[in-house]
C-alpha positions in Angstrom: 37.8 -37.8 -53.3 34.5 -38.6 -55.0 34.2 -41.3 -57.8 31.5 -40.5 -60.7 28.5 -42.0 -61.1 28.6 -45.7 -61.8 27.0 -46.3 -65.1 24.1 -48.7 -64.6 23.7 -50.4 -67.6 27.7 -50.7 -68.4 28.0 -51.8 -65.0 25.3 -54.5 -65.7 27.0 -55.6 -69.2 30.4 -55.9 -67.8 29.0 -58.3 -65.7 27.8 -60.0 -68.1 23.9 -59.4 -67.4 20.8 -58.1 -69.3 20.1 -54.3 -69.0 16.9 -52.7 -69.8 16.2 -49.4 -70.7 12.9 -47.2 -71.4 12.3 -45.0 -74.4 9.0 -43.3 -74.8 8.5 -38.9 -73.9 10.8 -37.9 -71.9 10.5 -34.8 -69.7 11.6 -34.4 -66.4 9.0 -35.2 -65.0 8.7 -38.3 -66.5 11.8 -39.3 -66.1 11.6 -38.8 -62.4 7.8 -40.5 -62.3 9.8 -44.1 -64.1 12.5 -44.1 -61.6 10.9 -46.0 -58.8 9.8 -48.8 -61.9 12.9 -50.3 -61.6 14.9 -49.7 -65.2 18.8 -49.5 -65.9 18.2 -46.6 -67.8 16.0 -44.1 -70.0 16.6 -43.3 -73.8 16.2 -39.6 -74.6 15.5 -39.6 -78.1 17.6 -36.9 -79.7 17.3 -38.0 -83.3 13.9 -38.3 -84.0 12.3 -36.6 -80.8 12.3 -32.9 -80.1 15.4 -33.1 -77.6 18.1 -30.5 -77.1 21.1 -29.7 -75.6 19.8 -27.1 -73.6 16.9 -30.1 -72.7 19.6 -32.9 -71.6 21.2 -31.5 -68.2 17.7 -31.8 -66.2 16.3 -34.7 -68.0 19.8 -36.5 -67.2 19.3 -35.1 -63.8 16.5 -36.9 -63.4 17.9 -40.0 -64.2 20.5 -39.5 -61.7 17.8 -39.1 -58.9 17.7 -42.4 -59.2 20.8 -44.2 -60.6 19.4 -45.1 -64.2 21.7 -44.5 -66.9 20.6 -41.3 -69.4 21.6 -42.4 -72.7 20.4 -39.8 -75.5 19.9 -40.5 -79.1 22.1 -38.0 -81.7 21.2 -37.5 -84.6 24.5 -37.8 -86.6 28.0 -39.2 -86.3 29.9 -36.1 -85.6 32.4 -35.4 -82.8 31.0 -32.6 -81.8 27.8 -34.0 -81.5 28.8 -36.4 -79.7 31.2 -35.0 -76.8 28.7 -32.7 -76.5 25.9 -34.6 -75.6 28.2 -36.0 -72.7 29.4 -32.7 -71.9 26.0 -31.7 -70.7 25.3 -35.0 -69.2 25.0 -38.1 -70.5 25.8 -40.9 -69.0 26.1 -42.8 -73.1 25.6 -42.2 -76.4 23.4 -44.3 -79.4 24.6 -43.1 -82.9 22.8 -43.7 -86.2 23.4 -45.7 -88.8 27.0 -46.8 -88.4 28.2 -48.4 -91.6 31.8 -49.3 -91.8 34.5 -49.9 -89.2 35.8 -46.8 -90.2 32.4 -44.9 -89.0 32.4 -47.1 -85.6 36.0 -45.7 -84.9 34.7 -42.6 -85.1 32.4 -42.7 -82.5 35.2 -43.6 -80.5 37.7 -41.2 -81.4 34.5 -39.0 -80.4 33.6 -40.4 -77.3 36.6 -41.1 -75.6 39.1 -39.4 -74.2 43.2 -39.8 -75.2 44.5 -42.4 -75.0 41.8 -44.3 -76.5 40.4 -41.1 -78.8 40.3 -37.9 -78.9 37.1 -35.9 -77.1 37.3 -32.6 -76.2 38.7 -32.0 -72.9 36.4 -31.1 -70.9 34.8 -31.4 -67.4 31.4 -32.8 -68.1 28.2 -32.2 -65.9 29.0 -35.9 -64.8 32.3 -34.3 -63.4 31.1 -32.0 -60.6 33.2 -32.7 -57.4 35.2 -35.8 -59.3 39.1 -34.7 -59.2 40.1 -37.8 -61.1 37.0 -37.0 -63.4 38.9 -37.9 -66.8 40.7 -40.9 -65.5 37.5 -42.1 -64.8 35.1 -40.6 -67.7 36.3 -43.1 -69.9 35.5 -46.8 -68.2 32.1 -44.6 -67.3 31.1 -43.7 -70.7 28.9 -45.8 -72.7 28.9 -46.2 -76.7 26.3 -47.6 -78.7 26.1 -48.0 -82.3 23.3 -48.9 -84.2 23.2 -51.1 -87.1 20.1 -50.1 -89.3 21.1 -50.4 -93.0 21.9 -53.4 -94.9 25.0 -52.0 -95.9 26.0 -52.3 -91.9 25.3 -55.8 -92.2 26.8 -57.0 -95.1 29.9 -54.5 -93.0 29.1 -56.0 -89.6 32.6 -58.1 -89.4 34.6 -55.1 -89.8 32.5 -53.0 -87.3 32.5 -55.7 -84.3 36.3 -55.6 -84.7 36.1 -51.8 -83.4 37.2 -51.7 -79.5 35.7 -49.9 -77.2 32.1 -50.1 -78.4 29.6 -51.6 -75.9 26.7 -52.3 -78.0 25.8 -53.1 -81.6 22.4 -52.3 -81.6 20.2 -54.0 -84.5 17.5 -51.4 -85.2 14.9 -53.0 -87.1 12.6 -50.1 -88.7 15.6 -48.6 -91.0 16.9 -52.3 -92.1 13.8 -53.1 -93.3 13.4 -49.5 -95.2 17.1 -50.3 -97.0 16.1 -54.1 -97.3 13.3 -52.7 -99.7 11.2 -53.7 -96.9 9.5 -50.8 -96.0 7.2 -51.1 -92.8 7.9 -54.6 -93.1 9.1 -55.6 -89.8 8.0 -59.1 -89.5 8.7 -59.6 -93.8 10.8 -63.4 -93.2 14.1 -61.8 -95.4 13.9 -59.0 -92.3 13.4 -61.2 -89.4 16.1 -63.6 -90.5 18.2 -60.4 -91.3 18.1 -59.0 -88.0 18.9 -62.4 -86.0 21.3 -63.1 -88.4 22.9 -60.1 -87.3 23.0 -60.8 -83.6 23.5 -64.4 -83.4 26.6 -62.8 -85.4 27.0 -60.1 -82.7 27.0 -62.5 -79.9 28.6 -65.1 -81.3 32.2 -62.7 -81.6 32.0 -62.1 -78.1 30.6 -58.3 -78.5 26.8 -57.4 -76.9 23.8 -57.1 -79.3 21.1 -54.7 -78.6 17.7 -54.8 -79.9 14.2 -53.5 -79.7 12.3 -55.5 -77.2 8.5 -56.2 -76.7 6.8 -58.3 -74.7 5.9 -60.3 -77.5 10.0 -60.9 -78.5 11.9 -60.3 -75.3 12.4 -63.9 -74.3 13.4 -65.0 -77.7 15.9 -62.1 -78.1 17.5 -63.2 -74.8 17.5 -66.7 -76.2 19.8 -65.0 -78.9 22.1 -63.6 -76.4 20.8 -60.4 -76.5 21.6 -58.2 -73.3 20.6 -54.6 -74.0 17.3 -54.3 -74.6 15.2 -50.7 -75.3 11.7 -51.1 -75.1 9.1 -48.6 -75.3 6.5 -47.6 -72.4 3.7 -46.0 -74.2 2.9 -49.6 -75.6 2.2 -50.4 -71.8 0.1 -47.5 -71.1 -1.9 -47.6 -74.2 -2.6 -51.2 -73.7 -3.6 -50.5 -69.9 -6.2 -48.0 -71.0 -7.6 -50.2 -73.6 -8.4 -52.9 -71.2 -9.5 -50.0 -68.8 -11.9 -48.9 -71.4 -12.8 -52.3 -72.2 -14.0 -52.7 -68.2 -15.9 -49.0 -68.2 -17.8 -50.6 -71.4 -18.4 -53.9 -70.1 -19.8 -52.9 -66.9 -21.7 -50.0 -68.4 -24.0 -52.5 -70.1 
């Protein structure tokens, strides 16, 4: 009998490690072209990006090509949202702007099966050829929520006390927007906001998640952060720069 997929980055936080995953475009393609790089997983933006459900079954395809977790974006805290975006794929979910304990249940009621919630029952693209699919779908499943308003902060000791959640991600962009702090990412109030928020995080035993650069990524693992998203077009646009910069200098 086969077993699903294992879940790279759950896999790599149960054990306590650091998982990575890649946001950026995502097409198939591309997913298939960062696959050999080495990542836990991609993040298929379907809040802000231009992804739909008809897009996630290949670009999660991809991902399985080469054992990185597909974990999409939705764009609102709603079950059916949600179980559908596993339905047709996913290996986890990231949902916006979870604010109370209350909202964080939710997302589990959503994505979780009884006896832990309530998801539709259904068999999942992840269940193909898995008889034991939903005694399994649930340890496979992966639930992110972010924290992005100040409101989730000021909330964040209710929230961490919701099972079943594997990361409370700190997302920095929209905390600074409700902070007052609009574009402000580096504003002191924001900075000591958002480690605040995961020395918090970490400190109850739970796993923060933040937005990692090479300029932070050491000092966010410092804080006990373990997943990290980071973005690869910063990467590409600062290799062409310094390519340019060469073309130029030599062209002299």
């Amino acid at each position: 009998m086969a077993s699903m997929r294992e879940n790279r980055v759950k896999a790599k936080l149960n054990r306590g490690e650091v998982s990575v995953v890649l946001s950026g475009h995502m097409t198939p393609d591309i997913v298939d072209s960062l696959g050999p790089l080495g990542f836990d997983g991609v993040w298929i933006e379907g809040e802000h990006g231009p992804v739909d459900y008809k897009d996630i079954p290949d670009l999660t395809r991809a991902a399985d090509i080469w054992g990185m977790t597909s974990v999409v974006r939705v764009n609102q805290n709603v079950p059916g949202v949600i179980y559908r975006t596993l339905d047709v794929g996913a290996q986890g979910v990231v949902v916006p702007h979870v604010n109370s304990r209350e909202e964080a249940e939710a997302v589990v009621g959503a994505g979780k099966f009884a006896p832990i919630g309530e998801r539709g029952m259904f068999g999942s693209r992840q269940s193909y050829g898995v008889e034991n699919y939903f005694a399994e779908a649930n340890d496979q499943s992966l639930l992110v929520v972010l924290i992005e308003d100040i409101v989730a902060v000021d909330n964040l000791d209710e929230i961490l006390t919701v099972d079943h959640i594997d990361v409370f991600f700190v997302a920095p962009s929209d905390l600074a927007q409700s902070m007052g702090y609009i574009g402000q990412l580096s504003h002191p109030e924001v900075v000591a906001t958002i480690d605040g928020a995961l020395d918090k995080i970490a400190a109850s035993g739970r796993t923060p998640g933040a937005l990692a650069s090479d300029a932070n990524v050491e000092a966010y693992i410092q804080r006990g952060v373990k997943f990290m998203m980071t973005g690869w077009p910063a990467w590409v646009a600062a290799g062409a720069q310094e390519f340019q910069a060469k073309v130029a200098a030599a062209s002299q």
